[in-house]
C-alpha positions as CSV (number, residue, x, y, z in Angstrom):
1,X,-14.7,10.4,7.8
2,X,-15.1,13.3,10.6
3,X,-11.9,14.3,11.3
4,X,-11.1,18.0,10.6
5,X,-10.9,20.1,13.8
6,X,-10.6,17.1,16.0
7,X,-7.2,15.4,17.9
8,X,-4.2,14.7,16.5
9,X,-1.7,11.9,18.0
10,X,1.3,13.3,19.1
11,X,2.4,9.7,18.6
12,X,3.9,10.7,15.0
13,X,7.4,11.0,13.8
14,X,8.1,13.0,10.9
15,X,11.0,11.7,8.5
16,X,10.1,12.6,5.4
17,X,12.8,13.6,2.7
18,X,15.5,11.9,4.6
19,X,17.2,9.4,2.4
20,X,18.6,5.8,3.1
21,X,19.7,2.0,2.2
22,X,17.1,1.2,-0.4
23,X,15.7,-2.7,1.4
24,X,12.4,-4.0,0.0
25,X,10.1,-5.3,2.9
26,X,6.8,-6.6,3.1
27,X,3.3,-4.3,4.4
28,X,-0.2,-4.4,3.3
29,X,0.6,-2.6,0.1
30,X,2.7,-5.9,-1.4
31,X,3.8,-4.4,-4.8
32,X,6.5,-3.8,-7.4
33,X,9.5,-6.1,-6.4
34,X,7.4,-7.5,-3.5
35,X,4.9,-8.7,-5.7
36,X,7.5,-11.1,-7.6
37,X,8.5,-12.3,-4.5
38,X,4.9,-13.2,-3.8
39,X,4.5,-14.7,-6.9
40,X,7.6,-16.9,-6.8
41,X,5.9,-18.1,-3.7
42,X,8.2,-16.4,-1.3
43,X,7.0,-14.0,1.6
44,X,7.8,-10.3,1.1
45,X,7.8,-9.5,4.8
46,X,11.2,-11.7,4.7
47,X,12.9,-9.5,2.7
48,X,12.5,-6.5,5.1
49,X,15.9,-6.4,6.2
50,X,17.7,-9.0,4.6
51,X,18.5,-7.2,1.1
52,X,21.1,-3.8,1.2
53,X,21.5,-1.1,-1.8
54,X,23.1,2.2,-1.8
55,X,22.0,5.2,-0.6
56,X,20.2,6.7,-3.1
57,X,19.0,9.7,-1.3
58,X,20.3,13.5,0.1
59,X,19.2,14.1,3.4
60,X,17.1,17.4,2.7
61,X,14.8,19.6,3.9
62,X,11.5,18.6,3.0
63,X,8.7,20.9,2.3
64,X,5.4,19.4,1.9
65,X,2.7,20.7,-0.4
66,X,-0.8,21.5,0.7
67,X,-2.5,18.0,-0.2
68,X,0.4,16.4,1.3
69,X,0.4,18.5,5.0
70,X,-4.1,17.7,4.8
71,X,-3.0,14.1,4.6
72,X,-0.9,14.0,7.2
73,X,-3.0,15.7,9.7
74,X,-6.2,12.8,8.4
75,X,-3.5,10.2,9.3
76,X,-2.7,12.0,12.8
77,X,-6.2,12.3,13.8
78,X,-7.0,8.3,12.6
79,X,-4.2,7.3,14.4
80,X,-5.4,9.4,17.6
81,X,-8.5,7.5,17.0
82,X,-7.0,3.9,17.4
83,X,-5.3,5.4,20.5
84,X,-8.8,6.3,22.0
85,X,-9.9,2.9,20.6
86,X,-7.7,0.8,21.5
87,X,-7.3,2.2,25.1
88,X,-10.5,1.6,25.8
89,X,-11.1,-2.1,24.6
90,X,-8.0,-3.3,26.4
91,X,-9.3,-1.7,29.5
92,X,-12.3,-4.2,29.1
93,X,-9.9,-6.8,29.4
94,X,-8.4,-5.7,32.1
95,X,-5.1,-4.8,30.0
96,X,-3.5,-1.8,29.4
97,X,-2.5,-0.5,25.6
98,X,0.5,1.3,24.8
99,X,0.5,3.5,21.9
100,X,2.4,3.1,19.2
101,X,4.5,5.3,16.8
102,X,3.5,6.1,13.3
103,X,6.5,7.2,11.5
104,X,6.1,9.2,8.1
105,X,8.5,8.7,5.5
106,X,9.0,9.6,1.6
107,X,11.2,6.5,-0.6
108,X,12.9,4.6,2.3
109,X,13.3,4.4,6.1
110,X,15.3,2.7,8.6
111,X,13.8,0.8,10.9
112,X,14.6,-2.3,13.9
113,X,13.5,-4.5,10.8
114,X,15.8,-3.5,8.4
115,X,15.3,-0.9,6.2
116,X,12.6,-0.7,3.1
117,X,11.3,1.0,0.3
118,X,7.9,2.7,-0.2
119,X,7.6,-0.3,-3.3
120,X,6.7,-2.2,-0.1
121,X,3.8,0.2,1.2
122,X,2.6,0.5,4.8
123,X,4.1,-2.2,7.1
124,X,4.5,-2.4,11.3
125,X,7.8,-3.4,12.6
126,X,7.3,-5.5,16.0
127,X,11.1,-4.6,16.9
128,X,10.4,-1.0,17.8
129,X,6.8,-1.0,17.8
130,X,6.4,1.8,15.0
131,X,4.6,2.0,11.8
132,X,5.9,3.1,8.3
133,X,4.1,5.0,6.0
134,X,5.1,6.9,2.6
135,X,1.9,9.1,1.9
136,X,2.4,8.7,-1.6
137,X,0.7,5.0,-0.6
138,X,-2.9,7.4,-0.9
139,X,-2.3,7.7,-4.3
140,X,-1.5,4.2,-4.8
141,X,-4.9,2.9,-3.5
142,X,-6.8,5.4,-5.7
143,X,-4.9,4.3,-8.8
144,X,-2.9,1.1,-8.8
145,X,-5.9,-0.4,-6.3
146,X,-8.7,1.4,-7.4
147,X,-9.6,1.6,-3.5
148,X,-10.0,5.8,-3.2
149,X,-11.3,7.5,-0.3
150,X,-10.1,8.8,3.0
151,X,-11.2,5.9,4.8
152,X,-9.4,3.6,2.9
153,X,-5.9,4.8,3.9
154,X,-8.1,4.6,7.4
155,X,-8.8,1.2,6.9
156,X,-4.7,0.5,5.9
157,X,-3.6,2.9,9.1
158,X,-6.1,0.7,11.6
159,X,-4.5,-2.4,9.7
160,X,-0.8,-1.9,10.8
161,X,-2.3,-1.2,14.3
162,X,-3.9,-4.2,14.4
163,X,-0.5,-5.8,14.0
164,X,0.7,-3.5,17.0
165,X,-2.4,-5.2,19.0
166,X,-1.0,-8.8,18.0
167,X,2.3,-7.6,19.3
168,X,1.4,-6.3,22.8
169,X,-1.2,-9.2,22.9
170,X,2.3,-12.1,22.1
171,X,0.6,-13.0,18.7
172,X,3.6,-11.7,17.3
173,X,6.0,-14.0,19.0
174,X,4.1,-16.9,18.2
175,X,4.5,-16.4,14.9
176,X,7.9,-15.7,15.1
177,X,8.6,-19.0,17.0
178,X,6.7,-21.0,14.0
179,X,8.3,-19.2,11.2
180,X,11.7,-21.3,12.3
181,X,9.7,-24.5,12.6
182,X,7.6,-24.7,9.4
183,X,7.8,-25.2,5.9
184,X,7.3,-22.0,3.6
185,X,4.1,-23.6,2.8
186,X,2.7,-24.1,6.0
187,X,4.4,-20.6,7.3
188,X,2.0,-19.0,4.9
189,X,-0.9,-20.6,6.2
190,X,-0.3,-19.4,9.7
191,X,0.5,-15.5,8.0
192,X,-3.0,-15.8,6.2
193,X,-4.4,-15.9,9.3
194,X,-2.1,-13.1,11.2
195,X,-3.0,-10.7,8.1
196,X,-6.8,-11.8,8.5
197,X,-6.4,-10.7,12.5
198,X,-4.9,-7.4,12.0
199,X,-8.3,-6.8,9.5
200,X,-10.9,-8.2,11.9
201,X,-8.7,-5.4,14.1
202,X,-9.2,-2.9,11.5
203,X,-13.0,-3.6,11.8
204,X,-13.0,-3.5,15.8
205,X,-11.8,0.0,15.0
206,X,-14.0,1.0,12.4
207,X,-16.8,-0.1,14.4
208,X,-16.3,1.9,17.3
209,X,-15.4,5.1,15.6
210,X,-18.9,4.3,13.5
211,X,-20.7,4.3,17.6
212,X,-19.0,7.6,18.3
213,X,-20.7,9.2,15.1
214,X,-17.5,9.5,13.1
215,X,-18.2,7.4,10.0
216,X,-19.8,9.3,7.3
217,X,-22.0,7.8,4.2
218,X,-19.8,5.9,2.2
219,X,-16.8,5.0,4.6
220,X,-17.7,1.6,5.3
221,X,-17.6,0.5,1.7
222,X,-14.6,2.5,1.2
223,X,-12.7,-0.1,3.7
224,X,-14.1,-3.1,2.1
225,X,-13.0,-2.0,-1.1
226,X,-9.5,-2.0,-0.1
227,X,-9.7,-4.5,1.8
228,X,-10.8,-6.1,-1.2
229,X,-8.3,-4.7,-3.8
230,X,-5.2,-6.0,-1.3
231,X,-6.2,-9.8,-1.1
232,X,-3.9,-12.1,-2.8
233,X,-6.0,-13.5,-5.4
234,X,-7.1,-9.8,-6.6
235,X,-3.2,-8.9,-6.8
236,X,-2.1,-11.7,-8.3
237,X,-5.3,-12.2,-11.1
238,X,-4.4,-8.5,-11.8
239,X,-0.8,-8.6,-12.1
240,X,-0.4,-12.4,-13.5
241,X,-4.0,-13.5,-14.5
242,X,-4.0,-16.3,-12.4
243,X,-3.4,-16.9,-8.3
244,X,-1.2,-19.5,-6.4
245,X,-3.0,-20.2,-3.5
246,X,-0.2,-22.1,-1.6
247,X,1.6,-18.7,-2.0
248,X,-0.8,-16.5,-0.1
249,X,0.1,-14.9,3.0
250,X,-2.2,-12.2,3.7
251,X,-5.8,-13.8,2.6
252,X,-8.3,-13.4,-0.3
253,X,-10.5,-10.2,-0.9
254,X,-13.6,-11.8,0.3
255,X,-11.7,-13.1,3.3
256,X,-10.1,-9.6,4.0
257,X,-13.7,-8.7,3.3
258,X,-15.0,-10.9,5.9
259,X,-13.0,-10.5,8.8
260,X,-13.0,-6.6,8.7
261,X,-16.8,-6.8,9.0
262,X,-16.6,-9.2,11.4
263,X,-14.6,-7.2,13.7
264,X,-16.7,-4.1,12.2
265,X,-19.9,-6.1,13.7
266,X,-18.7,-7.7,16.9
267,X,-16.1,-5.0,18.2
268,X,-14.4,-7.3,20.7
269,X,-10.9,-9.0,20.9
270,X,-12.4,-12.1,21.7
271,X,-14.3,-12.1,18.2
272,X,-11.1,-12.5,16.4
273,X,-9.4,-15.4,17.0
274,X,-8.6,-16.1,13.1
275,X,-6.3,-19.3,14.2
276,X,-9.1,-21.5,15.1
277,X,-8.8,-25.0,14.0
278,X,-4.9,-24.5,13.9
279,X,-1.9,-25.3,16.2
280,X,-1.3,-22.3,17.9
């Protein structure tokens, strides 16, 4: 991706090496202890906020190394991008987007959903309309994932601002509303297809930074294979050998696949309605 030199979001908040209650939560990187949840059938994003530990971390001064301080002016200038982005396709809806805050972190934050640990990866929190990133998540797509490249962590970035879009768009609340009316089972359902949304939002992105000649060779396939490496079925063949498709909650790797190009493709809001054929 094109982004050395260019704009920076002044939409970041820097908390890295700060310490807190260790609280496992659910993002787009569902791993370590949220991966047995997932297994067990459970939904990881449930736990955000409902288990407590103890403060396992010094508040300190944190000084970042080279590779780290290159990283977190690529996530800056990506999430500038979705600003640009975003502004401009809820302006052809006659809407008006407000940005959202992308809050760096290193082993656990404190959020309006609780508080969680990096185990959990990148994750949006609709209560304060932030994301949550440890940057160490980079590293985890190049080796746990085997998803590398700078456009992967742009495709994971433009993932948990797709989840900002569902928020300022009431998606969100919907979900919120059926999550006390539906069986685990059919909740899961229903998240399969909020997960699927935030990609095909991913893909709206992705498409119109390609338009504004920011994509470079390679970039496009870098997305799909993490968007790949993160479905259910991939996580669960790789860390069980075999899936439990009732326990899903974010979609299968050709689904994830699917729905990023889609919204890669078709570039609107409209294109993504991911809930067809469903009560909602």
């Amino acid at each position: 991706m094109k982004w050395r030199g260019r704009r920076e979001s002044s939409n970041v908040e820097d908390r890295r090496g700060r310490g807190g209650t260790v609280i496992v939560g659910g993002g787009i990187g569902t791993v370590v202890l949220a991966l047995v949840v997932l297994f067990l059938g459970g939904d990881p994003s449930e736990l955000l906020g409902s288990i407590s530990g103890e403060d396992t971390t010094q508040n300190q001064p944190y000084e970042e190394t080279a590779e780290e301080r290159e990283l977190s002016d690529f996530v800056s200038v990506v999430l500038a991008d979705t600003e640009d982005v975003w502004a401009d396709v809820f302006a052809e809806v006659g809407k008006a987007y407000e940005d959202p805050t992308l809050v760096m972190y290193t082993g656990s934050v404190q959020s309006a959903c609780g508080t969680a640990s990096s185990a959990v990866g990148p994750f949006y929190c609709p209560g304060d309309e932030k994301l949550y990133i440890d940057l160490s998540f980079y590293d985890e797509l190049k080796t746990n994932f085997q998803a590398p490249g700078d456009f992967a962590m742009a495709y994971v970035i433009a993932h948990e601002v797709g989840h900002h879009v569902q928020k300022l768009l009431g998606t969100s609340d919907k979900m919120n509303t059926l999550r006390n009316r539906l069986s685990k089972e059919e909740y899961n359902k229903y998240s399969v297809r909020l997960e699927l949304q935030a990609d095909y939002y991913a893909g709206v992105w992705a498409g119109r930074a390609k338009q504004k000649d920011l994509l470079e060779k390679g970039d496009l396939q870098e997305a799909l294979n993490a968007a790949s490496a993160v479905g259910d079925d991939t996580i669960q063949k790789r860390s069980q050998g075999y899936v439990v498709p009732e326990s899903f909650t974010h979609g299968t790797s050709k689904q994830r696949q699917d729905w990023f190009y889609k919204g890669f493709e078709t570039g609107t809001i409209e294109g993504g309605n991911t809930f067809v054929g469903m009560n909602f």
